[in-house]
N, C-alpha and C positions, 0 to 999 in steps of 0.2 A: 539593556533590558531585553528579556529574550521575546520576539515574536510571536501573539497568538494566533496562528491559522483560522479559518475558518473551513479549509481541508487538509488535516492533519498529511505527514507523508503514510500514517500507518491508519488506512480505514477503521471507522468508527462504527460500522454493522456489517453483520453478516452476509454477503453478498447470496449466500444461498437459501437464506433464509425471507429474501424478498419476496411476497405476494405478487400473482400478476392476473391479469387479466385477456380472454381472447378474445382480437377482430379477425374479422373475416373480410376478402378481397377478392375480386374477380380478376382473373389472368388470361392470354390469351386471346387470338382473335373472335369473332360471335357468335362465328359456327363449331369451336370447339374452347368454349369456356372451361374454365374448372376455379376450383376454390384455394386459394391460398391462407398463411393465419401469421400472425401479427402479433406476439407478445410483449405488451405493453406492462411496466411494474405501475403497481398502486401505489398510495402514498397516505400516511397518518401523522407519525409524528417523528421520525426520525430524524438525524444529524442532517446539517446542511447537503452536504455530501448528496446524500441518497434523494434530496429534495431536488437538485441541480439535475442529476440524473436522470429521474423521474420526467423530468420538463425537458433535455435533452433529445429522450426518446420518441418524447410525445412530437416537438416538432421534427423532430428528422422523419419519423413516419406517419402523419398530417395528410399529404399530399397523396400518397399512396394508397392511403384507407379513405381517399375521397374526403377528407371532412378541409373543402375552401372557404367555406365563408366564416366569418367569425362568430356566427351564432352558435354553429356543429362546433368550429371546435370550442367556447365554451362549453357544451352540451355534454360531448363526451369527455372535456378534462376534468366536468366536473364528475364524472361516473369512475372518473380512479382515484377519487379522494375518498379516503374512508375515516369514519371515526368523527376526533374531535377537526382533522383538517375541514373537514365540510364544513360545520358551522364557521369559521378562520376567514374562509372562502368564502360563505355569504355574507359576512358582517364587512369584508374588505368591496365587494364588488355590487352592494346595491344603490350606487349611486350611478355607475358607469353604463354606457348602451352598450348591449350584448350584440348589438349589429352593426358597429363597425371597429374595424381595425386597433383604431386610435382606443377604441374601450377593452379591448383583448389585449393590447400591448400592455395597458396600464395595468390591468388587473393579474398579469404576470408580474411584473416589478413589485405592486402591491405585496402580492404573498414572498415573495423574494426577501422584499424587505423586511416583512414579519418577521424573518429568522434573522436578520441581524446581516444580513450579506448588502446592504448598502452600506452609508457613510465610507469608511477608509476600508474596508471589508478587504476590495480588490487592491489596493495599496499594499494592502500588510499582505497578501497571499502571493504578491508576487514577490515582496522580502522576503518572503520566510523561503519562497523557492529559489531563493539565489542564494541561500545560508545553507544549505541541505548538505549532508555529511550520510556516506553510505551505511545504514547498520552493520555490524558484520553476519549477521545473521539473513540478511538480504541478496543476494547476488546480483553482479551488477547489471543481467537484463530486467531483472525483476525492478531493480532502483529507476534505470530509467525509462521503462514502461510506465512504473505509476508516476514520476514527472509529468513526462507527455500525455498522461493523461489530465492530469491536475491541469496542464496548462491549458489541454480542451476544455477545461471546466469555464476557463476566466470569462472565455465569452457568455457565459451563460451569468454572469456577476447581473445584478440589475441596469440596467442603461449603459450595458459593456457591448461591445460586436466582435467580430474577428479580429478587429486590429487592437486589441487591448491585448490578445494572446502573445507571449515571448518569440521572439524567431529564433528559428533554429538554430542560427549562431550561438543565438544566449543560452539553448537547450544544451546545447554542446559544451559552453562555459560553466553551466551549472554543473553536467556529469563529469567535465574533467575536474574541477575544486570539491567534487564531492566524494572523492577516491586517495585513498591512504597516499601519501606526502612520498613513498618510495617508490609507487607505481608514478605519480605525475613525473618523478626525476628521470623517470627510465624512459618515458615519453618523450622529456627534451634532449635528452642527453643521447636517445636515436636520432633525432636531428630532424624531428614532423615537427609542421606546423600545425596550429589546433586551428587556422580559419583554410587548412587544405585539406583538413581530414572531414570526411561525412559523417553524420553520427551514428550512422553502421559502422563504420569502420572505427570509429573510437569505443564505441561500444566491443568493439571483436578486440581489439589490442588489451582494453583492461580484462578484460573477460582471463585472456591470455596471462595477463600478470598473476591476475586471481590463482590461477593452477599453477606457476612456477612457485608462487607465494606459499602455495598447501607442500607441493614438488619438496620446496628447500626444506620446509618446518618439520618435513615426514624423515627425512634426511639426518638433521641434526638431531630426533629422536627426540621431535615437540608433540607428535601423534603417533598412536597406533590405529588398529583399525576401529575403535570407539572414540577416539578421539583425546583418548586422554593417558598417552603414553607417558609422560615422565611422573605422573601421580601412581601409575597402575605397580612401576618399578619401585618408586619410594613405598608404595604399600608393601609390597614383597619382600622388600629390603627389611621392613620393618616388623613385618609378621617374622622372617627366620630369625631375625635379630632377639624377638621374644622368645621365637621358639629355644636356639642357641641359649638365653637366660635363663629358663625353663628347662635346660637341659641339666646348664650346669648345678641350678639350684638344686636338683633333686640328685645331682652325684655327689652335692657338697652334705647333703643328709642322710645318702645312704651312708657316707663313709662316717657320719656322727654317729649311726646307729650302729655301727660295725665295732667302732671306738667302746662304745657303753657296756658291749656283749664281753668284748675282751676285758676288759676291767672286773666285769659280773664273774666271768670264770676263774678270773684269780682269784679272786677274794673266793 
């Protein structure tokens, strides 16, 4: 039975089409301050994805935008909720103390769980990313980039930390079984090991397969420069083929009509 994600490998919104919101921060020593700005995304109703995100960003920059105690940051998490999340948010968090810790931890997990990212949530997302197969339409920095990113997601699961995320080992396990079956042969059969290579460097070796891969296919006359050389030639083939039938067709009529004339003048 196939795995349902709760972060697919292929985003589920627009990355560019996220709202945000600006803080402001003070830099530098007393006597020469200045202002710095802080873009924080807002949050309504979108896919888990953009929800983890959201809360990601918020505590990574917390501390920076000054907001310590757990009053502020309820205060300002709740100023990038917009829409129906705000009511979500108050219907989850009016039981909990907005003053300390132990009620801002929970009231994160709270809306967490709203979307469905407790129970086995983080179970199945770390399956589905050890099942993962490279699109072809992906390349393979682009493949494992959004891994390693999914896998900074996991600490953000509800009652997840740092150490729920994959180790790099495994990141590496995932992007070698997640690469076409002739690039991994070409891998062993150079004679690396996959727990001696870093995953730059296994990322730079398929990368490498990938161009020999397009090299050869361009070669044996599987591409041209659209991409789709052995179709563009059967089209050609096929258009003169008619023409050629269209040629002959009409010398096999002129000479009927030739036939007719000469028969017309004897008589």
């Amino acid at each position: 039975m196939s795995i349902v994600p709760a972060i697919p490998l292929q985003p589920e919104y627009d990355e560019g089409k996220i709202k945000t919101k600006t803080f402001k921060y003070n830099v530098g020593p007393a006597n020469n301050r200045r202002k710095e700005e802080i873009l924080l995304p807002t949050y309504e109703k979108g896919p888990r994805e953009e929800l983890l995100r959201m809360i990601l960003e918020f505590t990574k920059h917390a501390n920076t935008l000054g907001w310590a105690t757990p009053t502020e940051k309820f205060t300002k998490f709740e100023s990038l909720l917009q829409g129906i999340a705000t009511s979500v948010w108050e219907v989850l968090t009016q039981d909990l103390d907005r003053n300390t810790e132990d009620g801002w931890e929970e009231a994160i997990n709270r809306f967490k769980k709203k979307k469905n990212l407790g129970g086995t949530a983080l179970r199945n997302q770390r399956a589905y990313l050890r099942s993962l197969r490279k699109p072809r339409d992906m390349s393979v920095e682009e493949f494992s980039n959004r891994v390693q990113y999914i896998n900074l997601l996991l600490a953000q699961f509800p009652d997840a930390d740092a150490n729920d995320k994959l180790s790099e080992d495994e990141i590496k396990e995932i992007l070698f079984k997640g690469m076409p079956e002739s690039w991994r042969d070409a891998f062993i059969d150079s004679g690396r090991e996959l727990n001696e290579e870093t995953l730059e460097d296994l990322e730079r070796y398929m990368t490498n397969q990938k161009a020999k891969s397009d090299l050869k296919q361009q070669r044996q006359g599987g591409f041209n420069n659209n991409g789709n050389g052995k179709r563009k030639r059967h089209d050609n083939n096929r258009r003169n083929g008619n023409r050629n039938g269209n040629n002959n067709n009409n010398n096999n009529n002129n000479n009927s009509n030739n036939d007719t004339r000469q028969q017309g003048n004897r008589r």
